[in-house]
N, C-alpha and C positions, 0 to 999 in steps of 0.2 A: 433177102430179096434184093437188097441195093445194098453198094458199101457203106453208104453216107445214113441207110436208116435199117435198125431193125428191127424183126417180130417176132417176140415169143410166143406162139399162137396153137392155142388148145379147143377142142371141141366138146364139149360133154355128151354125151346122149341127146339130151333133149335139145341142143343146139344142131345134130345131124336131124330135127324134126322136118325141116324143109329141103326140098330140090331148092338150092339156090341158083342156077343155071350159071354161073361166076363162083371166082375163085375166091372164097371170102380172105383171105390173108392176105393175098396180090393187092384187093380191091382195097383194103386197112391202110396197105403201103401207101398203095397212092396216092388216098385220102390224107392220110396222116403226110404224108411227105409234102402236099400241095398246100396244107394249112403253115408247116415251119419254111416251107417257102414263101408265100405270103407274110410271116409273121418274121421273116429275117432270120431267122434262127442262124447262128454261126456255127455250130456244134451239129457233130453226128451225132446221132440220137438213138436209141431204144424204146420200146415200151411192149407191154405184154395185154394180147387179147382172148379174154375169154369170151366163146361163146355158147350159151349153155338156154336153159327155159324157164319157165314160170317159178316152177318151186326154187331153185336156187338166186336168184333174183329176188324173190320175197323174203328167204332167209337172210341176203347180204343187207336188203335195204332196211331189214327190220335190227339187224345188229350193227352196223355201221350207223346208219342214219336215226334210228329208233322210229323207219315207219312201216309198218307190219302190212305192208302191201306189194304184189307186184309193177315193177315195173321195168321200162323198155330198157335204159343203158342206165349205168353206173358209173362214173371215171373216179380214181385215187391217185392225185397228182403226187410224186414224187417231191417237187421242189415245191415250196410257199413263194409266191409273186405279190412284191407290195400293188406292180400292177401288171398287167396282161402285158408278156412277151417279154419283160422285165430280164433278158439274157444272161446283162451281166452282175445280178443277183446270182445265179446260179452260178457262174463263172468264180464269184466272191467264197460260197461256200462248195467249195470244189469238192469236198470231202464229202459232202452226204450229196450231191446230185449227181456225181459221175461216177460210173463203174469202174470199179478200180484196175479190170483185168485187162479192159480196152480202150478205157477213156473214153464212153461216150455218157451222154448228157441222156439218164434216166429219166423220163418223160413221168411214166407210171402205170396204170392198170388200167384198161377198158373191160367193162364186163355188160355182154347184149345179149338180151334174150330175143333169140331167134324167134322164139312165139311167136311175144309180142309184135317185133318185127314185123313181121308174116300179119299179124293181122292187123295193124294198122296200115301196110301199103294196099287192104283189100280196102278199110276203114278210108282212105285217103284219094284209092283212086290210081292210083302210080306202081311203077313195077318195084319187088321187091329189091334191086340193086337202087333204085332210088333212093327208098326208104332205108336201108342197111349203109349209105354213103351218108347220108344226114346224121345220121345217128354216132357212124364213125369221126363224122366232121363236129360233133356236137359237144361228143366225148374227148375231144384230141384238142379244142379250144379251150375246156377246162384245166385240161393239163399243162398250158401255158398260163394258165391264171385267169381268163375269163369266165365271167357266170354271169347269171340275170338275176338277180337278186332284187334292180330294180326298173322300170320301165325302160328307162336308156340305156342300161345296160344288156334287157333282154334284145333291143332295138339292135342296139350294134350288135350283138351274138348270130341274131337271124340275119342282117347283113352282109356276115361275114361268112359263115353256113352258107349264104346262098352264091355267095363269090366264089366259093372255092369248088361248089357243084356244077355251077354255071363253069367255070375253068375248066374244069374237066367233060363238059358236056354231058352229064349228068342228070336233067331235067325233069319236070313232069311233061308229060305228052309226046317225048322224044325218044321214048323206050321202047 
């Protein structure tokens, strides 16, 4: 898509479930590129997105995570961060976060169920590029090392989620 970021980007069956009226891989790019700009990123990057639906989603979250349910996204960060955006951690072990064939800095896996997707931006209110940019921007924070695990950290996560939608004009109500 861009020299500076790429995307391995797959559909499954049940991820072509919706008209998305957008180009869901252009729209990952952006997403994904407007958060490692925000976050500094030094490195050109990769990472790979699946989108797929209900059943595959519940089988990843139930053997990855051990929780036998569906849900909306998934991320698998490539690099371990002592803390969010933590670059030159990654920079330190060069050998397992950069590809070797191009040298960029593997980010790691997003996996979104369209479904769900789809029925939460009905759920919500807001158009589906809304709801599919949150989700991407949700995912792509994790794989810098952010999560919410606890009040202040779910805090700053939606913060940041909302900075980089609002950058992009992105919005509820503006769809």
């Amino acid at each position: 898509m861009t020299e500076d970021l790429l995307i391995d980007f797959e559909e499954e069956p049940e991820g072509r479930s919706l008209n998305f009226g957008f180009d869901p891989a252009e729209t990952a790019v952006r997403v994904v590129g407007r958060v490692l700009e925000l976050e500094r990123c030094p490195f050109r990057c990769e990472f790979s997105l699946l989108l797929t639906g209900d059943e595959r989603t519940r089988e990843v979250n139930r053997d990855a995570r051990g929780i036998d349910s569906v849900t909306d996204v998934l991320s698998f960060p490539v690099c371990g961060y002592s803390k969010p955006a933590a670059f030159e951690e990654a920079e330190e072990d060069r050998g397992g976060c950069f590809d070797p064939e191009n040298g960029f800095l593997i980010l790691g896996d997003i996996l979104i169920n369209a479904e769900q997707a789809g029925r939460q931006a009905l759920e919500y209110g807001h158009s589906l590029l809304r709801e599919y940019a949150f989700l991407v921007a949700h995912s792509a924070l994790h794989l810098v090392g952010y999560d919410h695990m606890t009040e202040d950290d779910e805090r700053l996560m939606i913060e940041k989620q909302n900075l980089v939608l609002d950058s992009l004009n992105i919005r509820r109500g503006n769809e």
